[in-house]
FIBAMI-22911 format. One record per residue: residue in one letter; x, y, z of N, C-alpha, C in turn. Coordinates in steps of 0.2 Angstrom, whole numbers, plus 5000, padded with zeros to 4 digits. Atoms other than C-alpha are relative to their C-alpha. Layout:
% residues N
{pt a; {X; Y; Z}; {X; Y; Z}; {X; Y; Z}};
...
***
This chain:
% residues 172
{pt x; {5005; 4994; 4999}; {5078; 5064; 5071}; {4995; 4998; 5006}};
{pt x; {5006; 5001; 4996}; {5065; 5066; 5085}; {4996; 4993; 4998}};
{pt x; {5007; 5004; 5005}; {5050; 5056; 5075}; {5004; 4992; 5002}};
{pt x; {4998; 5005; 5002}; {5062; 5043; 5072}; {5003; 4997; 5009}};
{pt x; {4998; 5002; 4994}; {5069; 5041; 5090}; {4995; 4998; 5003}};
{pt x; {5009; 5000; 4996}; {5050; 5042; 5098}; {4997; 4994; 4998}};
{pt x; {5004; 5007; 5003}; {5043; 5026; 5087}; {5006; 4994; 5003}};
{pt x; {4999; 5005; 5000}; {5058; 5018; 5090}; {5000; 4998; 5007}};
{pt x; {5001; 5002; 4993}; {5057; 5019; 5110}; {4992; 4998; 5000}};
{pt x; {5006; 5005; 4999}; {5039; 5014; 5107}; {4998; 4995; 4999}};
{pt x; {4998; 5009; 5001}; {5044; 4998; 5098}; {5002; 4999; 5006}};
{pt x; {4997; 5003; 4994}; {5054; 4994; 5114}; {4995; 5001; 5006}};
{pt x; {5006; 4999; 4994}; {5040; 5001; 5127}; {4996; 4995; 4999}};
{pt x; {5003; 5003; 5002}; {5027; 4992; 5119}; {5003; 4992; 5000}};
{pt x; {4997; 5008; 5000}; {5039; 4974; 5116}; {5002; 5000; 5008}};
{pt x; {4998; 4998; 4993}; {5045; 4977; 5135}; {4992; 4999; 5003}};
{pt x; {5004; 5000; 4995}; {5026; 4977; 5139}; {4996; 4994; 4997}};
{pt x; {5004; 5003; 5004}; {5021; 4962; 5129}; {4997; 5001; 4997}};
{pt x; {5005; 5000; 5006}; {5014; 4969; 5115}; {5007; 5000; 4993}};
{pt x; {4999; 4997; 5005}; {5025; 4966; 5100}; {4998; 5002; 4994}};
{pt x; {5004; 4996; 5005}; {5026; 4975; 5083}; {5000; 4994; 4993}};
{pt x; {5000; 5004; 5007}; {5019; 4964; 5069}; {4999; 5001; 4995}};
{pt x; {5002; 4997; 5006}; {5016; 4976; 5057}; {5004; 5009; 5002}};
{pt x; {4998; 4996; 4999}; {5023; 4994; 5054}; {4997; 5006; 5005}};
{pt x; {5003; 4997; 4995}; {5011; 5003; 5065}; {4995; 4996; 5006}};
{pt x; {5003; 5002; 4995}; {5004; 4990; 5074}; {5004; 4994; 5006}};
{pt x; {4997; 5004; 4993}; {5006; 4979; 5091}; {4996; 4996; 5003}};
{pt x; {5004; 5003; 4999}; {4999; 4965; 5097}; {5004; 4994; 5005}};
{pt x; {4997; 5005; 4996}; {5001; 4952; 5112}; {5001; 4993; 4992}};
{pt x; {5001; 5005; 5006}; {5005; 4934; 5100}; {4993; 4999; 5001}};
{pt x; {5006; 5002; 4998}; {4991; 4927; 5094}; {4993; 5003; 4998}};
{pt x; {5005; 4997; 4998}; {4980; 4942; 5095}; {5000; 5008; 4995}};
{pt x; {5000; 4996; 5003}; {4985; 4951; 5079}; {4993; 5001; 4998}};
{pt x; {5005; 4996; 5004}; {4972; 4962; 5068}; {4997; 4993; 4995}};
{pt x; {5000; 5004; 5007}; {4966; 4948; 5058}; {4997; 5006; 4993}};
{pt x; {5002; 4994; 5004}; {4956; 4963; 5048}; {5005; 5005; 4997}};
{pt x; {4994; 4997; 5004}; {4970; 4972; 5045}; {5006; 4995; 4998}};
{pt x; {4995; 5004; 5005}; {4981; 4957; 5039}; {4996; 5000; 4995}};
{pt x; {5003; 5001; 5007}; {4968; 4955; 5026}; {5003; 5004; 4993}};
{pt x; {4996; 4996; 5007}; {4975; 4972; 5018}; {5007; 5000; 4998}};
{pt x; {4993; 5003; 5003}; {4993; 4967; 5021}; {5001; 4997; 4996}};
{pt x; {4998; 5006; 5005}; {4992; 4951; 5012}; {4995; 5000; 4997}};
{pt x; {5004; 4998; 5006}; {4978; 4958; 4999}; {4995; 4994; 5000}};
{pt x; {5004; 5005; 4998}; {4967; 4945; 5006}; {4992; 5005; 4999}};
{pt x; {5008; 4997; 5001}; {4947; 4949; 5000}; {4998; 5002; 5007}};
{pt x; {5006; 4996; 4993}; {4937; 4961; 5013}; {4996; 5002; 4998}};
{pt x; {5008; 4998; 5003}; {4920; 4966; 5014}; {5002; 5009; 5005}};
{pt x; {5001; 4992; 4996}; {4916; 4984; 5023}; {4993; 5001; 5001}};
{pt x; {5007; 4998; 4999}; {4899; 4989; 5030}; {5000; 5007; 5005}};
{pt x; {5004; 4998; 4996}; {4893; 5004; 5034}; {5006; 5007; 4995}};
{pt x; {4999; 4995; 5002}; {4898; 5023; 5031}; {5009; 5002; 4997}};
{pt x; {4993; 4999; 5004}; {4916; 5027; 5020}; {5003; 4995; 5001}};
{pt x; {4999; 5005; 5000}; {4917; 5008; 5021}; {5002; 4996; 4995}};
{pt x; {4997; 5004; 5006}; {4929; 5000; 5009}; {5000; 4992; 4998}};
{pt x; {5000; 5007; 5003}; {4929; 4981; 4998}; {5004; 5000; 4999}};
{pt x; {4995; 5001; 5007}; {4941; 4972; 4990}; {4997; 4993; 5000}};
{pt x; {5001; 5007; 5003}; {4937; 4958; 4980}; {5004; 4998; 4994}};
{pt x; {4995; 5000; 5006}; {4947; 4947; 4968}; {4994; 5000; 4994}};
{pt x; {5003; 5001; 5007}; {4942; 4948; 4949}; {4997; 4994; 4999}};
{pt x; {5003; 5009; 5004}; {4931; 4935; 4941}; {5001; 5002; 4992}};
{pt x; {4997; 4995; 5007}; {4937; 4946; 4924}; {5004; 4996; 4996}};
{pt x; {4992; 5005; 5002}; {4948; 4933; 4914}; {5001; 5003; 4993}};
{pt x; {4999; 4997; 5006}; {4947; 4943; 4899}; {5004; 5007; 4999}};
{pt x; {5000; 4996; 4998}; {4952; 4958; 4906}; {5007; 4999; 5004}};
{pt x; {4995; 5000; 4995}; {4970; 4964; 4914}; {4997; 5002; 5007}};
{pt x; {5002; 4999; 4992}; {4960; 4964; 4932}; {5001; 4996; 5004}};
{pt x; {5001; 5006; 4996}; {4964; 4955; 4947}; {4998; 5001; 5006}};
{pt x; {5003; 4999; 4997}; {4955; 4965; 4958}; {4994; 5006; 5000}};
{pt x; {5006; 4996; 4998}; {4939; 4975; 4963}; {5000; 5003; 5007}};
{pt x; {5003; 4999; 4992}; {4938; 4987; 4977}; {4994; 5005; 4997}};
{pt x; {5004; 4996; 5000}; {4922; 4998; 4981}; {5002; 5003; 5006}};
{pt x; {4999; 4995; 4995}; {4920; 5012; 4994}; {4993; 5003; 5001}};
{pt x; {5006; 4995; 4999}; {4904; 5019; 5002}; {5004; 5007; 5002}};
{pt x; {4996; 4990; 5000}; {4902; 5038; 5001}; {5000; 5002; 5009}};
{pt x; {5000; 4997; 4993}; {4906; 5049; 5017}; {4995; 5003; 5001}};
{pt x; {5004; 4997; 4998}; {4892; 5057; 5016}; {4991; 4997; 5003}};
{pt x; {5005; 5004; 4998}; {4878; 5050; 5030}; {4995; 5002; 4997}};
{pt x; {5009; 5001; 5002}; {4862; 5058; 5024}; {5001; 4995; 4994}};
{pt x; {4998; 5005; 5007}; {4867; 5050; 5006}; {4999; 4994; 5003}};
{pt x; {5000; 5006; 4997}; {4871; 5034; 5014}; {4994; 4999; 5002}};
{pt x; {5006; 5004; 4995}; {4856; 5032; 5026}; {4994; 5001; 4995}};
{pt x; {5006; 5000; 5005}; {4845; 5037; 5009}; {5000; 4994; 4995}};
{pt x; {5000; 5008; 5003}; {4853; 5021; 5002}; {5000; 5002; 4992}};
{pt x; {4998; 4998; 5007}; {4856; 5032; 4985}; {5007; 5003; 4999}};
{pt x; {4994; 4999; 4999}; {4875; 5032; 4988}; {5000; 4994; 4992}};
{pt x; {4998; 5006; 5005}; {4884; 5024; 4971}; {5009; 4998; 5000}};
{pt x; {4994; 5003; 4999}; {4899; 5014; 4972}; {5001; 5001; 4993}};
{pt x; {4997; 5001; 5007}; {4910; 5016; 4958}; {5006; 4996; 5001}};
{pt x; {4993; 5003; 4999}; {4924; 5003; 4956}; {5005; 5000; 4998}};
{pt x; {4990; 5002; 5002}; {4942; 5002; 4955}; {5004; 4994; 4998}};
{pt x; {4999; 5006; 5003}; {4949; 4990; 4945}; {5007; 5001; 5000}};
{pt x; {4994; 5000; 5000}; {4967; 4984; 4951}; {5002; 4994; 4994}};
{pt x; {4999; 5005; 5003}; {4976; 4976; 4937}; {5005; 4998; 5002}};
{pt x; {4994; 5001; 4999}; {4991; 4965; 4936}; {5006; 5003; 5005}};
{pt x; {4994; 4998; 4999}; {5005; 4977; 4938}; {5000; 5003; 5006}};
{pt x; {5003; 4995; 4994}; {4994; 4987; 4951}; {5002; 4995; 5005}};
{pt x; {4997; 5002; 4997}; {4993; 4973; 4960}; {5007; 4994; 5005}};
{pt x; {4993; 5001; 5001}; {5011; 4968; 4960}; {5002; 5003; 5004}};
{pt x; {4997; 4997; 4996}; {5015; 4982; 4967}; {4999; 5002; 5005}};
{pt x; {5002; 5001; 4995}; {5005; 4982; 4981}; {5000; 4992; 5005}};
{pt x; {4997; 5009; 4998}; {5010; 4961; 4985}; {5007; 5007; 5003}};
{pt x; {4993; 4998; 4997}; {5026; 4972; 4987}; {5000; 5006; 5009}};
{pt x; {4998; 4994; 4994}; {5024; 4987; 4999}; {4995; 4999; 5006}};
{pt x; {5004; 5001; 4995}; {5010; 4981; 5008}; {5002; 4996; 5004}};
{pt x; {4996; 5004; 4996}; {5019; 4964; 5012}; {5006; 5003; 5005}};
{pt x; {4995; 4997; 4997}; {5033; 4973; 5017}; {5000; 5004; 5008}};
{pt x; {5001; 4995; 4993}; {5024; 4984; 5031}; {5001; 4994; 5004}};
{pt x; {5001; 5005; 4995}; {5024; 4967; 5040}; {5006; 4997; 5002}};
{pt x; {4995; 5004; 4999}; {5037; 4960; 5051}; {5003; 4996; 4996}};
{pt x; {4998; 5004; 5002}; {5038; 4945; 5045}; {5002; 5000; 4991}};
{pt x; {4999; 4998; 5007}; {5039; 4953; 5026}; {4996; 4995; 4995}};
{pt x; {5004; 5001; 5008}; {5033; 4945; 5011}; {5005; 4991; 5000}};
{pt x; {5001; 5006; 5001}; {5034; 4925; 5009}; {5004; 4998; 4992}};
{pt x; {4998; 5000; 5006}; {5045; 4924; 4993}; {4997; 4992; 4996}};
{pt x; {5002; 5005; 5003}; {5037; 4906; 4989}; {4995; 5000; 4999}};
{pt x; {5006; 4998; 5002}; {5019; 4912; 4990}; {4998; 5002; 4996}};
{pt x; {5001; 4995; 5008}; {5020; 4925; 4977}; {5002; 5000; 4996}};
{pt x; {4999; 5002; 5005}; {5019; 4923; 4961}; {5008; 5003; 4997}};
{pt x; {4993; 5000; 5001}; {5037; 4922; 4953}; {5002; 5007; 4996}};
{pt x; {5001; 4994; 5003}; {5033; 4936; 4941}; {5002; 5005; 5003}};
{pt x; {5000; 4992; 4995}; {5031; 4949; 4954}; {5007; 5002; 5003}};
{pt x; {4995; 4996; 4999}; {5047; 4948; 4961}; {5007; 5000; 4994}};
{pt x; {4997; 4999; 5005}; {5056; 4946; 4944}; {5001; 5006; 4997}};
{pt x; {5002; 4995; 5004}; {5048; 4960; 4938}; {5004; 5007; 5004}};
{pt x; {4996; 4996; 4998}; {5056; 4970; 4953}; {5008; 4999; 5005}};
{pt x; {4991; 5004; 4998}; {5074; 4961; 4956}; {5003; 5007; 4999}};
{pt x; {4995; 4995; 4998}; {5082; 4977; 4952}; {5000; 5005; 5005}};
{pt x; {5001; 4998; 4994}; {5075; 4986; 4966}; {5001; 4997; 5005}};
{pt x; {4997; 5002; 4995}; {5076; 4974; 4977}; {5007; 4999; 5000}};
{pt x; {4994; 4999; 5002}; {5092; 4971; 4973}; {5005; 5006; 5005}};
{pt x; {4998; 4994; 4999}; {5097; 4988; 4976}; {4998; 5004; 5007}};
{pt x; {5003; 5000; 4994}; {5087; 4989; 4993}; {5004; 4995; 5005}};
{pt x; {4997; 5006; 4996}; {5096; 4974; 4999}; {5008; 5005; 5002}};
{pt x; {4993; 4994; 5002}; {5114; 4985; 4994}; {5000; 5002; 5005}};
{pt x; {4997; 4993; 4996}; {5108; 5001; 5004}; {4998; 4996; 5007}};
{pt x; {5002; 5003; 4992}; {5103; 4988; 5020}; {4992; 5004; 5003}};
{pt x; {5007; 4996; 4997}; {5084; 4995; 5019}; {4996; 4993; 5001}};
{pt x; {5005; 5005; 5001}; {5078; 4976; 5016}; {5006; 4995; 5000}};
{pt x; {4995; 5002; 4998}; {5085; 4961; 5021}; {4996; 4990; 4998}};
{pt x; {5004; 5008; 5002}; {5082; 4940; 5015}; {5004; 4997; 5004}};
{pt x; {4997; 5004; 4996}; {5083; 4929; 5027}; {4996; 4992; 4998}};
{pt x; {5001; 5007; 5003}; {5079; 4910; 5017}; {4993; 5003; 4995}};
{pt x; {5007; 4998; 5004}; {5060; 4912; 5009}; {4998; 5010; 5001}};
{pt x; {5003; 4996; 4997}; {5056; 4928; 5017}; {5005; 5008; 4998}};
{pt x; {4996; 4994; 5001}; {5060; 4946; 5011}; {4997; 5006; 5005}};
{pt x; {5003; 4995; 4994}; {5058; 4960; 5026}; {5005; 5005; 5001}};
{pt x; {4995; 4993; 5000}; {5063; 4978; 5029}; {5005; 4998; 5007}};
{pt x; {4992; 4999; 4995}; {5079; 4980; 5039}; {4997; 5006; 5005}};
{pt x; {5004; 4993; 4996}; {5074; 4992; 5055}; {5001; 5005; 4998}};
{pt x; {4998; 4992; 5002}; {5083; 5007; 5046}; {4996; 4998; 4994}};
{pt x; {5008; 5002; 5003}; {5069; 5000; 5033}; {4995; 5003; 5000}};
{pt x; {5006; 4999; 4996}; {5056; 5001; 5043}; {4999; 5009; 5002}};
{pt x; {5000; 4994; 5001}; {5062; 5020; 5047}; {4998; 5002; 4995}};
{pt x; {5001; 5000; 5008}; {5062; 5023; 5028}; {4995; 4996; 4997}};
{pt x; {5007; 5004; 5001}; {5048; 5014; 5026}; {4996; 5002; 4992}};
{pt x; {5003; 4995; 5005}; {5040; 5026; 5014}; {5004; 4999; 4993}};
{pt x; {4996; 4999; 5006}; {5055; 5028; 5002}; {5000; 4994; 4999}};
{pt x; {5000; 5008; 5002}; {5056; 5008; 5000}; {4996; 4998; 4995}};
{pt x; {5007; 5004; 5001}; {5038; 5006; 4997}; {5000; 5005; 4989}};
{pt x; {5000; 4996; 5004}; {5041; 5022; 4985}; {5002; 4996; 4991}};
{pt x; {4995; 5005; 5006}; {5053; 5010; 4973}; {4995; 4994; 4996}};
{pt x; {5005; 5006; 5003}; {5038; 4998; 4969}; {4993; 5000; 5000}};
{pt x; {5008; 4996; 5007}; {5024; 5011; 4961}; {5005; 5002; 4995}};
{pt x; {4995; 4998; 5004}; {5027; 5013; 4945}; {4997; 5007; 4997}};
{pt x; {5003; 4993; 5001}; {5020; 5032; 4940}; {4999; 4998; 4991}};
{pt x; {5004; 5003; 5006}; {5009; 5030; 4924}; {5005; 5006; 4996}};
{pt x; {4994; 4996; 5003}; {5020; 5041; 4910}; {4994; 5006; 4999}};
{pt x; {5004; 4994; 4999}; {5005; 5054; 4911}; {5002; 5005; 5004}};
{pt x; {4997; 4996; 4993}; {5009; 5060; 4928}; {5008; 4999; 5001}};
{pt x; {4990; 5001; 5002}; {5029; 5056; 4925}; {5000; 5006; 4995}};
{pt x; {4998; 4993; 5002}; {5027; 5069; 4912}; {4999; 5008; 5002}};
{pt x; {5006; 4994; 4998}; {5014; 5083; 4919}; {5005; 5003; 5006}};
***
């Protein structure tokens, strides 16, 4: 389709002008990636400052299924600039962020580090991958698990296979 031919002649434009792609939407001479946007590839803590400005931090919670914390200022400047905006936070647990090690890693060339993360995570989803490796969406090459360029096309639907839909919204 269109869409899909247009990105892929801009990988090639883009690598042709020395900028390759080291994430699914980004491009960077070597060297000179996003370190801030690797942080939320590889679920690495980030601060945010300023208006509709996101956190993640890890849990200090050991009692608790949490293994992270993000916040978000509101988008609203007068609020903001009155300094009576209230963070409410998001508490990722385990499974949450299991799932996000997966589809976030993923968006990255280089894929997901299979001796970094924890053994769990990918046990818990070997049948999909499994079955992703099959349709040639994902592909292992020694440590390392990475979309396949018709992958990276289907990006979406990969990522799709490793949320799990709470049984609330699975039945409604």
């Amino acid at each position: 389709d269109l869409a899909a031919d247009l990105y892929l002649e801009a990988v090639d434009f883009l690598d042709r002008a020395g900028l390759p792609q080291y994430e699914i939407s980004n491009f960077a001479r070597p060297d000179f990636e996003s370190h801030h946007n690797l942080k939320y590839w590889t679920r690495q803590p980030y601060f945010g400052f300023g208006l509709d400005a996101h956190s993640m931090l890890r849990a200090n919670i050991t009692s608790l299924d949490v293994e992270s914390v993000r916040f978000a200022n509101g988008d609203d400047l007068l609020t903001y600039l009155a300094g009576s905006a209230q963070q409410e936070p998001t508490f990722i647990g385990h499974q949450g962020a299991s799932e996000e090690t997966m589809f976030l890693g993923l968006r990255l060339n280089r894929g997901i580090d299979l001796h970094t993360i924890k053994p769990a995570i990918t046990q818990s989803f070997d049948r999909e991958i499994r079955e992703l490796l099959n349709l040639g969406l994902l592909e292992q090459s020694g440590n390392s698990l990475r979309l396949t360029s018709r992958g990276r096309l289907l990006s979406n639907e990969v990522f799709e296979r490793f949320i799990t839909v709470p049984a609330a919204l699975a039945a409604g």
